[in-house]
Each structure stands twice: as C-alpha cells, then as structure tokens.
Rosetta silent file (secondary structure, phi, psi, omega in degrees, C-alpha in Angstrom):
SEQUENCE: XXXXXXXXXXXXXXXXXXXXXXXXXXXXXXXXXXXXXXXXXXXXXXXXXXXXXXXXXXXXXXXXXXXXXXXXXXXXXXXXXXXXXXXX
SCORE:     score description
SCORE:     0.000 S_00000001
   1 L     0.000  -56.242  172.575  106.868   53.458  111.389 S_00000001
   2 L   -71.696   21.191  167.946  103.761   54.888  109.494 S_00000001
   3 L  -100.855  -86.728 -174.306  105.596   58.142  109.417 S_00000001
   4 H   -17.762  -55.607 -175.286  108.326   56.783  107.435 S_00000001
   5 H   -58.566  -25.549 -172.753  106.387   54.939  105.117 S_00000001
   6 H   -74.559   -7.340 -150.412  104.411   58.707  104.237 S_00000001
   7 H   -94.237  -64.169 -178.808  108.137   59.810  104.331 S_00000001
   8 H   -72.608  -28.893  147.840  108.910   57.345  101.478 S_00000001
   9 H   -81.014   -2.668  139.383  105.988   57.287   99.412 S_00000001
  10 H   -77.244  -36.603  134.764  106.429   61.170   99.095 S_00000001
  11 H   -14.287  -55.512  158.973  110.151   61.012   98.492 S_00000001
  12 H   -23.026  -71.112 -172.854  108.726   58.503   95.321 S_00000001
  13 H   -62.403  -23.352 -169.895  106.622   61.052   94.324 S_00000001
  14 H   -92.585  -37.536  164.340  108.773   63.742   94.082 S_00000001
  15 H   -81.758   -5.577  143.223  111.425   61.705   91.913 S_00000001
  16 H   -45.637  -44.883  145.013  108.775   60.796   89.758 S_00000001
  17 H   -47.778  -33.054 -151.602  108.072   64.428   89.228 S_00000001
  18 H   -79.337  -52.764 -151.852  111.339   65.247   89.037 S_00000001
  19 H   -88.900  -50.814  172.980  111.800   62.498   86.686 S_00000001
  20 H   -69.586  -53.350 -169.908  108.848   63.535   84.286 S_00000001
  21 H   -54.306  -59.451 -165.373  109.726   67.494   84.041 S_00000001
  22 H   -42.456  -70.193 -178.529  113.657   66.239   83.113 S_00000001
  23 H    -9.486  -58.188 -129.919  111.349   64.229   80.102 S_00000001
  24 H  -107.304  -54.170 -167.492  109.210   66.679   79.022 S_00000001
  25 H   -91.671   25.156  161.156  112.273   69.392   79.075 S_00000001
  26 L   -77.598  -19.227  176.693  114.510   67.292   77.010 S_00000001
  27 L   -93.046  -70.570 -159.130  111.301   67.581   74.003 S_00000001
  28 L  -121.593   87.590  173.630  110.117   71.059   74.741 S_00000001
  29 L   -74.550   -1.679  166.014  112.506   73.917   76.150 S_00000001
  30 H   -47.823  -44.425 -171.999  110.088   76.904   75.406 S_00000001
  31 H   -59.165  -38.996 -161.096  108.706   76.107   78.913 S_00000001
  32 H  -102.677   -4.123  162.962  111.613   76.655   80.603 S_00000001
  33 H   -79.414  -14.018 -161.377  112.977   79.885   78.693 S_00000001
  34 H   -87.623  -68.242 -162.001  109.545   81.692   79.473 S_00000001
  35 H   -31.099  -67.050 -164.047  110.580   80.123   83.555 S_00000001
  36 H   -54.945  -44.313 -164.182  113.773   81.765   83.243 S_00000001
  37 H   -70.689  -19.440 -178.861  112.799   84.967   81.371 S_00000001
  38 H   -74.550  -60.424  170.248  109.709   85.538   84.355 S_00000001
  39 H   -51.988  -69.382  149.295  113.072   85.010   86.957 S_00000001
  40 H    -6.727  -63.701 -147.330  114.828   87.326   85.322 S_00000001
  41 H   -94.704  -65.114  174.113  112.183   90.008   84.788 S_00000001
  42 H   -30.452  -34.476 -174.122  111.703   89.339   89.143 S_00000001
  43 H   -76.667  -43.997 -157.429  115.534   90.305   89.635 S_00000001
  44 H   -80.227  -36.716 -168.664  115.460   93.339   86.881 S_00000001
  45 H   -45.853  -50.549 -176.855  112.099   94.551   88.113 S_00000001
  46 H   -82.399  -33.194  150.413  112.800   96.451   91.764 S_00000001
  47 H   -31.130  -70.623  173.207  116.286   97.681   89.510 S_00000001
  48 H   -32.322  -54.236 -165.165  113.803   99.496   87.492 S_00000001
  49 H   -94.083  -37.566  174.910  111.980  100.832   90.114 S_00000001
  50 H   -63.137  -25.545 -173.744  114.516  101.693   92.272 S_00000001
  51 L   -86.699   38.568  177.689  116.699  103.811   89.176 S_00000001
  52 L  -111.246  -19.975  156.337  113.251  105.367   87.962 S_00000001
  53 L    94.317   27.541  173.197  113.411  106.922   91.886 S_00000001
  54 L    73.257   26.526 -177.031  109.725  105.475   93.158 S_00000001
  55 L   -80.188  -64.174  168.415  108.021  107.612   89.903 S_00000001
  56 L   -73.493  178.765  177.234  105.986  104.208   88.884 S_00000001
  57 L   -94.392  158.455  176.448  104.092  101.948   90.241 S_00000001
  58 H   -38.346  -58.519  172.563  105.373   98.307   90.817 S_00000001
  59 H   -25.198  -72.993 -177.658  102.955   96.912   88.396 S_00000001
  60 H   -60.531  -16.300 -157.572  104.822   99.518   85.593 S_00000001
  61 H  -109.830  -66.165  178.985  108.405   98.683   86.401 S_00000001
  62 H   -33.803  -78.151 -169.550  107.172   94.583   85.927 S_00000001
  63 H   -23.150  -55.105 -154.240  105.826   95.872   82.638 S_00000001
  64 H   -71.739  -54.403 -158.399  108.681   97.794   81.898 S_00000001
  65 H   -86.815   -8.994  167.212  111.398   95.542   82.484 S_00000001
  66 H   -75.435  -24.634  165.161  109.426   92.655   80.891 S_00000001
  67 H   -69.147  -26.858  172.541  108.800   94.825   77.847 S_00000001
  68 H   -82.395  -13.908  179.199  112.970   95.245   77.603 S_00000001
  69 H   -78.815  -20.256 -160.358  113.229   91.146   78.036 S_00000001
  70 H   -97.381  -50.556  178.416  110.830   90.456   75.057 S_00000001
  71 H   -49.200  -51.731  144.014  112.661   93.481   72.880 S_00000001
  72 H   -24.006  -67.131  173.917  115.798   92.019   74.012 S_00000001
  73 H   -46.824  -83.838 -141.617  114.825   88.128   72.670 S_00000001
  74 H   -48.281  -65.005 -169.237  113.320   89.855   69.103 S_00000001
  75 H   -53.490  -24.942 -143.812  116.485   91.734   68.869 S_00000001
  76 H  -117.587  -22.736 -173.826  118.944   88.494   69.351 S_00000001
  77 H   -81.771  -21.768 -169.240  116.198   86.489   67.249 S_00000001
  78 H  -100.603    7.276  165.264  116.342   88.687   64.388 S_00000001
  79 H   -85.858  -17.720  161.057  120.185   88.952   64.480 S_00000001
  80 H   -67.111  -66.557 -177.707  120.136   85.378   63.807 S_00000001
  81 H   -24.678  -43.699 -157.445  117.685   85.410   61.403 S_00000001
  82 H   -73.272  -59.980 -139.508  119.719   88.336   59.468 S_00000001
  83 H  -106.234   20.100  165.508  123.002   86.397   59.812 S_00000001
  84 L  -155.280   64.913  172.811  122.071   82.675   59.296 S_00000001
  85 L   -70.870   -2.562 -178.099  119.021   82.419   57.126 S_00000001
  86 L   -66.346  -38.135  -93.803  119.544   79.474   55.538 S_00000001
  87 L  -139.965  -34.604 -171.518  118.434   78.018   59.378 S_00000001
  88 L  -145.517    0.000    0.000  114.829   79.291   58.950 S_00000001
C-alpha cells in the first residue's frame, strides 16, 4: 500500500514537470533548439571522427562538427535576413 502511494505521488510529479516544460516551451523555444542542436552534434560527432580515419581526438571532432552546426544556423539565418528583411 505505501508503495503505491510513493508510486503515485511520483507519477504527480513527473506530470507536473512534464506539464511545466510544455509551458515554458510554448514562451521560449531557444531552449529547445540549443537541446536539439547538442543531439544532433552527438549523432554527427563519431561521423566526423570516423571519416577523418582516427587523426583527431574526440574532443576535436565534437568541436568540429559543432563548429559546422553553428556555421550551418548563421548561414540559414542570414539567408533569411538577405531575403526577407522587412522581418528584422
């Protein structure tokens, strides 16, 4: 019985988190493009390092492919910029 109830008031808790994040990322979606772009640069990273053939170190391949995710964003922000300026 007192397993259940810890069962239920953490079940609570977690849609109450759950419940807050949904809040917070209907006002502010920066947080969750940085989330995504950090998943992202984990998938692309070990790509890197395996076609660079084990030359870097892990560390440099993170770097690497996180330095093509932020040159990627600049480039797609400033083709907007170029081709809808009214917008900014």
């Amino acid at each position: 019985m007192m397993k259940i109830m810890k069962l239920n008031i953490f079940a609570a808790g977690i849609v109450e988190a759950v419940s807050y994040i949904w809040q917070q990322w209907c006002k502010q979606k920066s947080p969750l493009f940085i989330f995504f772009a950090l998943c992202l640069n984990a998938i692309i990273a070990p790509a890197v390092y395996a076609a660079t053939g084990g030359k870097f170190e892990p560390r440099h391949t993170y770097a690497l492919s996180a330095l093509g995710l932020v040159i990627l964003g600049l480039a797609i922000y400033l083709f907007d910029v170029v081709f809808r300026p009214e917008r900014y």
